[in-house]
N, C-alpha and C positions, 0 to 999 in steps of 0.2 A: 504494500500500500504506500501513496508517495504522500508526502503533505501536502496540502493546499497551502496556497499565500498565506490565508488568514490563522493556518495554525503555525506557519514558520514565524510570521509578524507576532504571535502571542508568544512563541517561544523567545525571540529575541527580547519582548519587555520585560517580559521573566526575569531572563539571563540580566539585561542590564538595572532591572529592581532587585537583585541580589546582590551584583557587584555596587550600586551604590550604596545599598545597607552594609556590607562588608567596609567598604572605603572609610566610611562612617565612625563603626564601632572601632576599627586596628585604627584607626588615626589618632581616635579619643586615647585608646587604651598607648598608644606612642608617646602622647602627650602626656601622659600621668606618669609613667614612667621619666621621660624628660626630664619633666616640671620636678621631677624630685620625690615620689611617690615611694622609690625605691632604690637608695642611694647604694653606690660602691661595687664594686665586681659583680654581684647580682642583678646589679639595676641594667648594669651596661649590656650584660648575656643578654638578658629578657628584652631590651630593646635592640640586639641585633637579632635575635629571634624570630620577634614582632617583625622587624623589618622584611626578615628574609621571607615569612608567612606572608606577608600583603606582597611582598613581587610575588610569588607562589600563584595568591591567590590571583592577582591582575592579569598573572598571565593564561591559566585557566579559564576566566573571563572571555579575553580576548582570544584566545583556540576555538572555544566555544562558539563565539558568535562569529569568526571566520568560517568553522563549518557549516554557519547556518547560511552564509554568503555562498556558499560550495553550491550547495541546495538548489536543485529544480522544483519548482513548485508542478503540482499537477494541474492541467488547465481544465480539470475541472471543480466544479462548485462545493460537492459531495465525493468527495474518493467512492468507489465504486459504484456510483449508479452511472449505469451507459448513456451516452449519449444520442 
């Protein structure tokens, strides 16, 4: 079965209503750490951790919604009703 436009289109707002929730949260949680949350050799790990997690995750993200560019839609309205 192929997707139609309109479930590739929903899958892409998905995809990118997650990555900016994600963007969100690891930014705060980068900042709290920064700002001081969690000083000394600890604080440092945990914030190149965070760091390495949000490229992780951005680039998952962006694979994601590449594939969805890959994507032929089927040019019809309903996946399997004939035309």
């Amino acid at each position: 079965m192929m997707a139609t436009r309109e479930q590739i289109d929903a899958a892409r707002r998905h995809i990118e209503e997650l990555r900016d929730y994600h963007v969100n949260d690891v930014t705060a949680l980068i900042r709290l750490v920064d700002d001081g949350a969690l000083k000394g050799a600890s604080g440092d790990r945990l914030a190149a951790e965070l760091r390495a997690w949000d490229r992780g995750f951005r680039d998952r993200f962006t694979r994601a919604l590449s594939l969805l560019d890959s994507l032929q839609p089927s040019d019809q309205g309903t996946a399997g009703v004939p035309r």
